[in-house]
N, C-alpha and C positions, 0 to 999 in steps of 0.2 A: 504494500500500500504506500503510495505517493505520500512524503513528508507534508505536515498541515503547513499554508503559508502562515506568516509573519501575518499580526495585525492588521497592520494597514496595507496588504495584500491582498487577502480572502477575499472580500465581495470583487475586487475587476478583475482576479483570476478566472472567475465562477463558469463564464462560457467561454475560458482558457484552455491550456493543458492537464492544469490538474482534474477541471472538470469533465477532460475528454477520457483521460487515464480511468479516475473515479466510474466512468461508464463503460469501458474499457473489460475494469477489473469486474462491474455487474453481469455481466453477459458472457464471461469467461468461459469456454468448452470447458462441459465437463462431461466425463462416459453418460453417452444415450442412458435413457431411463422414461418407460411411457407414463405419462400420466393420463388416468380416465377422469371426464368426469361426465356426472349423469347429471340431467339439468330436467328436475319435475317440473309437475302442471303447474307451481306456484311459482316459479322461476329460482328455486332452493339448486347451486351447483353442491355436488355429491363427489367431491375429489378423491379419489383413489390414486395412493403413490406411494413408491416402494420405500421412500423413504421419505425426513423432510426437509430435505434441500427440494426434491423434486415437489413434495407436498405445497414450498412456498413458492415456487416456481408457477404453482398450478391457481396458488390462491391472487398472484398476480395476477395471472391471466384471466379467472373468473370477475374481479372483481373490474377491470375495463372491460368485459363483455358489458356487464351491465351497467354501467359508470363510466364509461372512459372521460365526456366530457369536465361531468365535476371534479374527476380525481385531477386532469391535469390543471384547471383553474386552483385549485387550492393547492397544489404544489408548486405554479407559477408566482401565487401569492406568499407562502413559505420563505420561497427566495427573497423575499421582499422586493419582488421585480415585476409586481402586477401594473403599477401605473408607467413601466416600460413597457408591458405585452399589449394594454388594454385601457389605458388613458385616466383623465383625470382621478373617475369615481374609483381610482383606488388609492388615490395619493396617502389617506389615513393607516392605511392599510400597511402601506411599506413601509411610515414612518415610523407603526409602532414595531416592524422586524425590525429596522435600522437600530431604536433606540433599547429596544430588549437585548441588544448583539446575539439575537435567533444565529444568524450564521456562523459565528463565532462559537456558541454554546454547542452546533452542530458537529463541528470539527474537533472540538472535545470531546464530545460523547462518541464519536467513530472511532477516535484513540483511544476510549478506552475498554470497546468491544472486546470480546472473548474470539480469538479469531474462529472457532467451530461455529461460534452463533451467527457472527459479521458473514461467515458463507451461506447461511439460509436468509437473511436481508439481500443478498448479492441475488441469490436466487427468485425472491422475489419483485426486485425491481427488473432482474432480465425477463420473468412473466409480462410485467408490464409493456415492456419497449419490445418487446417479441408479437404481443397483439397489437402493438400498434403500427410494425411494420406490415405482419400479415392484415390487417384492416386498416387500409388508409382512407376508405371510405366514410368509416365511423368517426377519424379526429377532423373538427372542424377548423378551414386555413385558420384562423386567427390562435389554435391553441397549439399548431405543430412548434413553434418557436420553443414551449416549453421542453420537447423532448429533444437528447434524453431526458429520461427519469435516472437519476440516481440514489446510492444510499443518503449520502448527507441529504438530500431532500424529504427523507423519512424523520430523518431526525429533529429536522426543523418542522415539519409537519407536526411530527408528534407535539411539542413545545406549543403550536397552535390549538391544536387542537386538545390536548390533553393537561398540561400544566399551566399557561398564561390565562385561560378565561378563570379560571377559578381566583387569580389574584389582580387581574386586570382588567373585570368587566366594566370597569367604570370607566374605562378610556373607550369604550365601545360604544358608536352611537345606538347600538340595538342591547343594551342591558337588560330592556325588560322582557327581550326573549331569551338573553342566558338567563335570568334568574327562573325562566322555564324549567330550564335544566334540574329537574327533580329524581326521585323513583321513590319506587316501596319495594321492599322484600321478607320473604318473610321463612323461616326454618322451622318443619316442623316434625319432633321426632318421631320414636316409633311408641310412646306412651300417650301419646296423644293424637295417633293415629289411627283410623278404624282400621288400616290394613293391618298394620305391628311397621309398615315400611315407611320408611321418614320420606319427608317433601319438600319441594323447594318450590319457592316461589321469585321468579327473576322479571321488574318491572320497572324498568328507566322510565321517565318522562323525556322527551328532550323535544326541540323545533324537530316539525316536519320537513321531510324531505330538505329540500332547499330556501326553506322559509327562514327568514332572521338573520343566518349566518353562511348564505352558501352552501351549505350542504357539511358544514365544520363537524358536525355533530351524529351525521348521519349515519345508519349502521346498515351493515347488509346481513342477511342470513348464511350461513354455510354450513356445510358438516363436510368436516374433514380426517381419512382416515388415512393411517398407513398402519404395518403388520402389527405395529407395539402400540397403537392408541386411534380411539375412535371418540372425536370430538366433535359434539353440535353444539354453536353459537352466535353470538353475533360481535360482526368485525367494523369498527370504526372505521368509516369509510380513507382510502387510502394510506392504511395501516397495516402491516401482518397479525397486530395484537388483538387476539382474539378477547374479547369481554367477559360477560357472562355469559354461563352456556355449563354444557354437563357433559362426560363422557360413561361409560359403563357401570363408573367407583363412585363419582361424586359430582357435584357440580355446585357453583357457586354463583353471587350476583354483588352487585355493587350498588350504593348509593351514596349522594355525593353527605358529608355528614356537616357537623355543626362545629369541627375542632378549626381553629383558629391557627393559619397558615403562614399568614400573612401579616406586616405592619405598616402602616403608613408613616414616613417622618417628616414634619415641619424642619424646615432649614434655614435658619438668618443669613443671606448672602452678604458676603463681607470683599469689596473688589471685585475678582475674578473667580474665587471663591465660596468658601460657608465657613463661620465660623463653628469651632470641634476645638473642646477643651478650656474653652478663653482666649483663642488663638486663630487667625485665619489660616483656614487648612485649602488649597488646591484640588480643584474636581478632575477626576480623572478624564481626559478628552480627548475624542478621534471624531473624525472629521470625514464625512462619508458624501460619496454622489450621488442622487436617485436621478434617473432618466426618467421622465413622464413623455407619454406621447401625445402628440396634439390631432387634431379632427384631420390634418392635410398629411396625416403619417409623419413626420416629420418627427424627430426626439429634442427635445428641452432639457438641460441641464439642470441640477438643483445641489444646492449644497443642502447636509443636514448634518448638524453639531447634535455628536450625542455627548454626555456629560452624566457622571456616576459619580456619585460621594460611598462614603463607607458604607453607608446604606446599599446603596445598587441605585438601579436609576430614576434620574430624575424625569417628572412626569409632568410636574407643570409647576409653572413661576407667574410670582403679581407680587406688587410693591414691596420689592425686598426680601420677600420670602419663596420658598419652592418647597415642593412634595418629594421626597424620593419613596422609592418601594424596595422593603427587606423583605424574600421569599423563600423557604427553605425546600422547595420543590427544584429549583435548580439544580440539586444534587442527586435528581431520581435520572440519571444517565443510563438504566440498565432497563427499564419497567418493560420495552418489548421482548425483554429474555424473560423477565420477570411473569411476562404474560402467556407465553411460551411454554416455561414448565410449570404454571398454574393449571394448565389445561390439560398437564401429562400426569398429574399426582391422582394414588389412587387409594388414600389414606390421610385420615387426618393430621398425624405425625407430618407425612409428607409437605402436606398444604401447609401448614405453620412455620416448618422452613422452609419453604420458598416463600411465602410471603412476610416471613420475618426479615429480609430485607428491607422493606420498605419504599421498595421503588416505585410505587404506583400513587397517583397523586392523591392527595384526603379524600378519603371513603371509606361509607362501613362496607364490610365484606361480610356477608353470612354464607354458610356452607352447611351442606348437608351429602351424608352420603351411605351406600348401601347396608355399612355398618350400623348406622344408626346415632352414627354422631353426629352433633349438631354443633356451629360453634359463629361466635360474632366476633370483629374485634374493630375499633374505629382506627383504621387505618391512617399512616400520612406522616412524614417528616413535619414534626410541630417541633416549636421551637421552647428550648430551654430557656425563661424570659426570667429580668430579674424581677427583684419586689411591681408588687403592683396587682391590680385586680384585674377582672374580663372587662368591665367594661372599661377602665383605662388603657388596656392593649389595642381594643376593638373602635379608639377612637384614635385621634392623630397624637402621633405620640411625640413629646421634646426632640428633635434631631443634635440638639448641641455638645450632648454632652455623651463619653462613653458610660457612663449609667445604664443610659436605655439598649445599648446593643449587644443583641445577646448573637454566637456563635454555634453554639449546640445544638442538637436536637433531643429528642427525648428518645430513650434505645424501646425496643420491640417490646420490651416486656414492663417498659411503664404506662403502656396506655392501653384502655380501656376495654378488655376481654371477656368474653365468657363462654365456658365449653360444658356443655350437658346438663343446663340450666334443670334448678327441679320441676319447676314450670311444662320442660316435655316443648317449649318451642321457646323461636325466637321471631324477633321482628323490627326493620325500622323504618320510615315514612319518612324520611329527613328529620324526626326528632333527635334532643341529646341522645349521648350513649347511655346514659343511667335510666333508660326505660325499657332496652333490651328485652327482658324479658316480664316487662312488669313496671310500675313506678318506681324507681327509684330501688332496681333490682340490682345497679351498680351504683354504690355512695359516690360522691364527687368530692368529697372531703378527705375520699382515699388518693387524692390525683392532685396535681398541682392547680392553684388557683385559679388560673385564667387561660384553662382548658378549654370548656363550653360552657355556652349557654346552660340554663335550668328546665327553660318553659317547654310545655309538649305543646305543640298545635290542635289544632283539629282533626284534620289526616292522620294524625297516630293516634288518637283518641276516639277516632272509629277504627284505625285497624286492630288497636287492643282492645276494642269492646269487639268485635268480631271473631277474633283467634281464641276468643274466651266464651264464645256463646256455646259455646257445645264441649261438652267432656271430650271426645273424640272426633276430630273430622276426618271424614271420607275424600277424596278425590274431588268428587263432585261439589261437596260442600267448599273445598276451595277455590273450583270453576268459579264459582256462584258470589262465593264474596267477594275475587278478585274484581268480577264486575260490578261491585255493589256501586250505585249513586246517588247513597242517602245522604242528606245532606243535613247539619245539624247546628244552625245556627239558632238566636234566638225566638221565644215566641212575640208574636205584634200583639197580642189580640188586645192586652189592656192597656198598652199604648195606642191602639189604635180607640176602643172604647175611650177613654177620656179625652183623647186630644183629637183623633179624626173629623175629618169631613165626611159629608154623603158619598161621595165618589173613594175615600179611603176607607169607610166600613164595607162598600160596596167589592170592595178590592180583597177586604179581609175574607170576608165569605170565601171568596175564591178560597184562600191560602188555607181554611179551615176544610175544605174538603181534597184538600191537593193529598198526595199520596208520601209527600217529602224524598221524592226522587228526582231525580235528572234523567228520566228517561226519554227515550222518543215523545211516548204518547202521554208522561205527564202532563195534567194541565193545573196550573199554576207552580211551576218550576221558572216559566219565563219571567213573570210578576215578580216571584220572590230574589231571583239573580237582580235583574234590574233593580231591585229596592235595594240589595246588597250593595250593589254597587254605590247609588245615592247617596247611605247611609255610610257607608266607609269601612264595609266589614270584608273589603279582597281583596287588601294588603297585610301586611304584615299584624297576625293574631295578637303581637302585645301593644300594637299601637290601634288598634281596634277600638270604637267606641262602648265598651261591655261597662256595665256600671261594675260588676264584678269581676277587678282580673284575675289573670291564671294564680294559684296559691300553692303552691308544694305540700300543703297539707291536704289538699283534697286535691290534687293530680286529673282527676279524671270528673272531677264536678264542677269545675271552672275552665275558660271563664264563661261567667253567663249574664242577663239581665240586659238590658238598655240604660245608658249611662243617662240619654236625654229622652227622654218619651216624646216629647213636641217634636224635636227634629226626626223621629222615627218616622210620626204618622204623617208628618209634611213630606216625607221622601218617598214614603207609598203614596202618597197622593200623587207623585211626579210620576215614581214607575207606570200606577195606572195608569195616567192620562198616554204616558208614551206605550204602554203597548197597547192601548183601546184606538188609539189614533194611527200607530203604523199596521197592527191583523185584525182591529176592527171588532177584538171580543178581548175581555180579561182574559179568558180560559183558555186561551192557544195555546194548541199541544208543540211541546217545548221543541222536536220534532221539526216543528214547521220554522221556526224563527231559529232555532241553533244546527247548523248545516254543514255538510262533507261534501264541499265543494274542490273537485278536482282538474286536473288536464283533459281534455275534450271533453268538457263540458258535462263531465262528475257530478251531480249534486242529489245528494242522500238526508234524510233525518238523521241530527247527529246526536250523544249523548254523553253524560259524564258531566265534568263541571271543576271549577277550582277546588284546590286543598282546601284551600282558606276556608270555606267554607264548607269544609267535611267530607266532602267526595273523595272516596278510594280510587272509583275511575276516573283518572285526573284528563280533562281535556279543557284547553285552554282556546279561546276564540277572541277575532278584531271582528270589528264593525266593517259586512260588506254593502253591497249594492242592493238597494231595496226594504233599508231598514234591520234587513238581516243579519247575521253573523254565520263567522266561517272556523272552523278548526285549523290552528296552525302551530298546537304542540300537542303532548300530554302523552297517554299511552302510546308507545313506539314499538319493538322487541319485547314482545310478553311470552316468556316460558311458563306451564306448569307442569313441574314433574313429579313423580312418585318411584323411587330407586326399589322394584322391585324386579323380578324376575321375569321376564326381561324390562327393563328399565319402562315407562311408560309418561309420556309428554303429549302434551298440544301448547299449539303456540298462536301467534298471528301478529305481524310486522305492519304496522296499521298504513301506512303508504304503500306499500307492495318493493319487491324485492329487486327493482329496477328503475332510473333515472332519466333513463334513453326517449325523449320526446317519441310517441307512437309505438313505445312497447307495452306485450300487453300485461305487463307486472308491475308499470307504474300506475298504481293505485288499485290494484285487481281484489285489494284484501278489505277496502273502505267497505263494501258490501255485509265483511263480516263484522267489521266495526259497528257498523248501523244494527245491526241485528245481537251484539252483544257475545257472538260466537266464536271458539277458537277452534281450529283444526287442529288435525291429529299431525303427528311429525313421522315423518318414515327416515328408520335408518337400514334394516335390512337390505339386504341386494333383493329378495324377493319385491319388498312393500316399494322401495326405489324401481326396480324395474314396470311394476303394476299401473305407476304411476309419472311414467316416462316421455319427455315430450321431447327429447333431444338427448345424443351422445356425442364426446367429442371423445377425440385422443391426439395425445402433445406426444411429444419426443421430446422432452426439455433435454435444455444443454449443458 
């Protein structure tokens, strides 16, 4: 492997030598080896390969059959060289690779691969540049510029997509589709099982498709086997790293958690400087070119000053002062190997060390597997901070002085675990870690102070009132609650009785007979969202107007009440008037005004509804055309499994399992969204072949 340039080399190397070497080396002969894959009626590729060089060789290849355009837009943008490929509307874009030193952090973490692992990355970007020579049809002119593909482009990718949104959504003009970015999961053993076999439950929220972020977020479905491991899951779109997902032994899920990762620092600029210590200290500074290109093809020069204090970088400046960002995820260099033999372990010993490194960015991980072990742990390079509380961390903290900067992290086995709870399951909805299996089933007083959060929301206070409704659940029972879209906020009626109008009693009737679901054909689901909204209860559950908030003494009975009863019954009176005036009735089935509107002209009843407001089935909607609304995150990749003999799963990827404008797997699965239904998952070569809509075969190289 080609030496990493010098600093101030790397980025005008990039479509130099070293980057033709770097592609060079991805594409390398190596002995023929075929790879199958079988491609069912849901557009699921079924890679079969002797090994997994060839394996990621194949998972290239699959993944621009059905993607190529997004994958290479978001690896053009990686480079930080989008507003050179593709003009202004990306200029924000590269300035934050530029001032992240995304390529810079790239070229590190390829030095410091394990060379066995670096050859199945090598193999998967030759899949990539391999399809896209045999289909030059599929890459559109404007995006051949980006190829090759190379490794370092994985790596800066990954960095986009997996480590910077979690500390950097605020420099993003689309924050309020990362803060989308949710899930629920749930483990459940074999004591609380109707079978005796434990169960997993794997359910991201994140933007659809290419809604919010480009497609940053978006996952494909796969199963991938070779002789020694047979793995179904889902793969962050132009990644080899496979997510959540299960293989024979075990399987696991991910959700993004509440452990604090991240610091912000105030910095008094002092000269050319900040002052550190009582002393002006010098910012570290390189000095970078971004090319943007203009409407007449032409390229424009740009200068862009990046600048780092001890902190890390700075993000913005106003009279005298600047922000920088301290992260301790910059040092997860390894998470795609990490992700790698997560999906090859077939034993909970196993799992625990491999994810006791800690390469994967903050989240809980819960696993379950055929043994019958259950286990959670809140995952994430969190920082060893000095004195101080959470919410003095979680605000903008003194940059002057070294006081505040901490260097450590917390090792594997200080933060937040539990393995074969008596409880018989586990679970979390993006609440803290100390709810795991229960309130406050982990103390927080065993953990350092300015770990997490306390509060439970809504969304985890119906998924623990659900995992609790029955002594044992069946399969079925968890089909059932996974789709649940009850929603549980407070009651109007005696706000409405003393403070209402005609038109807000008339409104309340409705909501007195509504069924308190988010389903298609609820009716008054639409009245009460829209009141929600008025009233200010789908944001953030502790800044919510509840006369009573959340109490740690009663966990699961707060919060509750109306803080203002007038302002309640005046905001139903709003919702009324707006939905009697845009469908003409209070009572419209929620169905008709909340929508699964897709590419050629998709449009389905849709269902589910914000956390915030207590829905498990989380789907998330903007205001379209016609008074309407449209889904543009929530349920994405939903697994249910039951580790039994032979392993038993349904699933359904709520966009469909392709990208490709006019194929027929983008959005082929909205159908089943609308209808609350998941499909069965085939891994067999029987059930695969039964259900076969195409075969390919590779020779990879």
């Amino acid at each position: 492997m080609s030496a990493r340039p010098g600093p101030g080399r790397r980025l005008r190397l990039w479509t130099g030598l070293l980057g033709l070497a770097l592609s060079a080396c991805a594409t390398a002969p190596e002995p023929a080896g075929e790879v199958e894959i079988l491609w069912d009626t849901w557009g699921v590729p079924h890679v079969f390969a002797p090994d997994d060089a060839r394996l990621y060789y194949g998972l290239g290849w699959v993944q621009m059959s059905a993607h190529a355009p997004v994958m290479l837009r978001l690896y053009g943008q990686a480079r930080g060289r989008a507003a050179e490929y593709w003009g202004e509307s990306f200029v924000d874009s590269d300035l934050q690779v530029h001032r992240l030193r995304v390529i810079e952090r790239a070229w590190d973490w390829l030095q410091a691969q394990d060379p066995a692992f670096l050859r199945l990355l090598e193999g998967f970007v030759a899949g990539v540049n391999d399809f896209a020579a045999a289909h030059p049809e599929r890459i559109p002119d404007e995006l051949r510029p980006v190829l090759p593909v190379t490794v370092i482009d994985l790596f800066a990718h990954q960095q986009r997509a997996g480590v910077l949104p979690f500390a950097f959504a605020s420099l993003s003009a689309t924050t309020s589709e990362w803060q989308n970015r949710a899930s629920n999961a749930w483990a459940i053993g074999p004591s609380r099982s109707a079978s005796g076999h434990a169960m997993l439950v794997v359910n991201p929220h994140i933007p659809w498709g290419e809604l919010g972020f480009g497609g940053l977020f978006r996952v494909m479905e796969i199963h991938a086997v070779t002789p020694e491991n047979d793995f179904y899951g889902g793969m962050q779109l132009a990644l080899p790293g496979v997510g959540g997902g299960f293989n024979d032994h075990m399987g696991y899920a991910g959700t993004v958690n509440t452990l604090d990762s991240v610091d912000v620092y105030e910095l008094t600029l002092a000269g050319d400087g900040y002052l550190w210590d009582g002393a002006p200290r010098a910012f570290e500074r390189h000095d970078r070119i971004m090319k943007v290109r203009r409407e007449d093809g032409t390229l424009e020069t740009r200068p862009v000053e990046v600048r780092w204090s001890v902190h890390g970088p700075v993000v913005a400046e106003r009279a005298g002062r600047a922000l920088a960002v301290r992260l301790a995820d910059y040092r997860q260099s390894h998470q795609l190997e990490q992700l790698w033999r997560m999906g090859r372990v077939r034993s909970l010993e196993e799992f625990k060390a491999v994810v006791s490194r800690l390469q994967m960015p903050k989240s809980n991980l819960l696993y379950a597997d055929r043994h019958g072990d259950i286990y959670y742990v809140a995952n994430g390079m969190i920082p060893k901070r000095p004195s101080g509380d959470a919410a003095f961390w979680r605000g903008i903290v003194p940059g002057d002085t070294s006081e505040t900067l901490w260097e450590q992290t917390l090792a594997f086995a200080e933060l937040p675990q539990l393995e074969n709870p008596a409880t018989g399951w586990l679970q979390n909805a993006n609440d803290p870690p100390w709810s795991a299996a229960g309130p406050f089933s982990l103390q927080p007083a065993d953990y350092p102070y300015a770990l997490s959060p306390l509060a439970i929301g809504l969304r985890p206070q119906r998924s623990l009132q659900m995992i609790t409704e029955r002594p044992r659940l069946t399969f079925e029972d968890v089909l059932r609650y996974k789709a649940s879209t009850r929603l549980l906020l407070a009651d109007l009626a005696a706000a409405v009785s003393a403070h209402g109008s005609a038109r807000a009693r008339d409104a309340m009737r409705v909501l007195e007979a509504w069924d308190r679901h988010a389903d298609n054909a609820s009716r008054g689901a639409v009245l009460f969202v829209r009141w929600a909204e008025r009233a200010g209860f789908t944001g953030d559950p502790e800044a919510a107007p509840f006369r009573v908030g959340w109490d740690p003494e009663r966990p699961l009975a707060t919060p509750h009440g109306l803080a203002d009863p007038p302002r309640a019954a005046d905001a139903l009176e709003a919702a009324a008037a707006d939905v009697l005036g845009t469908f003409g009735a209070l009572d419209v089935a929620y169905g008709d005004a909340y929508r699964l509107r897709w590419d050629g002209g998709m449009d389905l009843p849709a269902n589910g509804a914000s956390g915030a407001l207590g829905a498990f089935r989380v789907t998330h909607f903007v205001p379209d055309r016609d008074g309407r609304s449209r889904a543009v995150a929530g349920d994405s990749l939903v697994f249910v499994v039951e580790f039994s003999e032979p392993v038993r799963a349904r699933a359904i990827l709520s966009y469909g399992n392709a990208s490709l404008p006019g194929s027929p797997h983008n959005g082929d699965q909205l159908d089943l969204y609308s209808e609350k239904a998941m499909r069965p998952v085939w891994r067999t070569r029987a059930e695969i072949e039964a259900n076969l809509a195409r075969r390919e075969r590779l020779i990879s190289r």
